[in-house]
N, C-alpha and C positions, 0 to 999 in steps of 0.2 A: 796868396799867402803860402810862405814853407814853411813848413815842420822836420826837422830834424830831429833824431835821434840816436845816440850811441847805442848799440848790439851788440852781443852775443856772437860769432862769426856763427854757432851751428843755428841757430833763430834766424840770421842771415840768409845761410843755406836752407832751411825749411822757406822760407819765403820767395826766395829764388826760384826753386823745385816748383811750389804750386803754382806761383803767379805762371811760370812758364805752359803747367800744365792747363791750367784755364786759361790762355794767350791772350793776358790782360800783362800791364808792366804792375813792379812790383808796389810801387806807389798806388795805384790802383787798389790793385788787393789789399795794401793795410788800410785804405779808407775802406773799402768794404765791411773788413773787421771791424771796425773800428764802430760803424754807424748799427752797424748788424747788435754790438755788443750793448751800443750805446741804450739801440730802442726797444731792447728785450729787456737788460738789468739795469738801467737808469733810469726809466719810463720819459724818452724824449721822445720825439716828432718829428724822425729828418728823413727826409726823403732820400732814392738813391744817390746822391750826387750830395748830400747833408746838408739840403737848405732848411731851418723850421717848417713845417705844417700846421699852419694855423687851427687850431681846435675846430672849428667851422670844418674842416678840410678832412681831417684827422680821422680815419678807420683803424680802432684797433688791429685789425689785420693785416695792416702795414708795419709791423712791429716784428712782427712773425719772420722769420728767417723765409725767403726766397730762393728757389736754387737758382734762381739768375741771378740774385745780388751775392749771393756767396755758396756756391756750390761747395759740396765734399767730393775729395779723390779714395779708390778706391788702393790707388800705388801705396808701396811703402816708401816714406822719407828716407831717400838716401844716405843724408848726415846720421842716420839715425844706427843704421846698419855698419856703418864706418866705422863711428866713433864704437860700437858695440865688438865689434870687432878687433882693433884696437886695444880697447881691455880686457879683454879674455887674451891676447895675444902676451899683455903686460902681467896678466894673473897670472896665468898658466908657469908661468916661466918663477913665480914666489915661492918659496917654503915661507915656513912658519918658525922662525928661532924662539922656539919656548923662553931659552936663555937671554933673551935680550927684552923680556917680560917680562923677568924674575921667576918665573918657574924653574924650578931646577929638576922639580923626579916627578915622574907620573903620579905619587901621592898630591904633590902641592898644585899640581893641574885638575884631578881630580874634587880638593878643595876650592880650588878657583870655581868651576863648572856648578857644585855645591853649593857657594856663594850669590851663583850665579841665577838658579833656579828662583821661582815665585812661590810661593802659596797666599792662599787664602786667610784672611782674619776671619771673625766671625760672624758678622755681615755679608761674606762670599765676595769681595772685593780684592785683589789682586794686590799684592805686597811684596817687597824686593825679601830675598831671602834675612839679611842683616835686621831688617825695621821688625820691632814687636807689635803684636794689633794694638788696637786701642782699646783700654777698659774703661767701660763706664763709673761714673763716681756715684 
């Protein structure tokens, strides 16, 4: 049976990265994920290869992540570093036009920033600067 799925190109390339690095194919590794994820937070019974395990059969410690059925890498995700890269490349290079925010003078930024702050009501509960707490009736 196939399963297909549309991706993400960087989910892509993380996938690519590990399966390579544990020299499994990448079909491989997302059933690994996939059965690892299944027997820990769905309380299923599948063996490595995802066939049921009959309750008869069934050790809870088979649920347990293995590092032969799904090892962790120690590398950093390439895509991860790229695209991180990338944006700081695309930041670096932005001002900030107050004027195209409607700020016009460092007063009405000031006020903005003002606006902007939290306080507390009187319960000690976090509140946008504008909302008043709540009184009791």
């Amino acid at each position: 049976m196939r399963l297909a799925q549309r991706v993400h190109p960087h989910l892509m390339a993380v996938l690519d990265q590990r399966s390579r690095e544990y020299g499994i194919t990448r079909s491989q590794f997302v059933e690994r994920i996939l059965i690892d994820y299944l027997n820990q937070f769905e309380r299923c019974q599948l063996d490595a290869i995802g066939r049921w395990v009959v309750q008869a059969d069934w050790n809870p410690r088979m649920a347990v992540r293995r590092l032969d059925q799904l090892p962790t890498s120690s590398k950093e995700i390439e895509i991860g570093k790229q695209v991180e890269k990338e944006w700081l490349e695309t930041q670096g290079n932005k001002e900030i036009d107050l004027r195209s925010l409607g700020i016009e003078s460092p007063e009405a930024l000031e006020k903005v920033i003002a606006e902007m702050r939290l306080r507390r009501d009187s319960s000690g509960h976090l509140l946008p600067a504008g909302r008043r707490p709540r009184t009791r009736k």
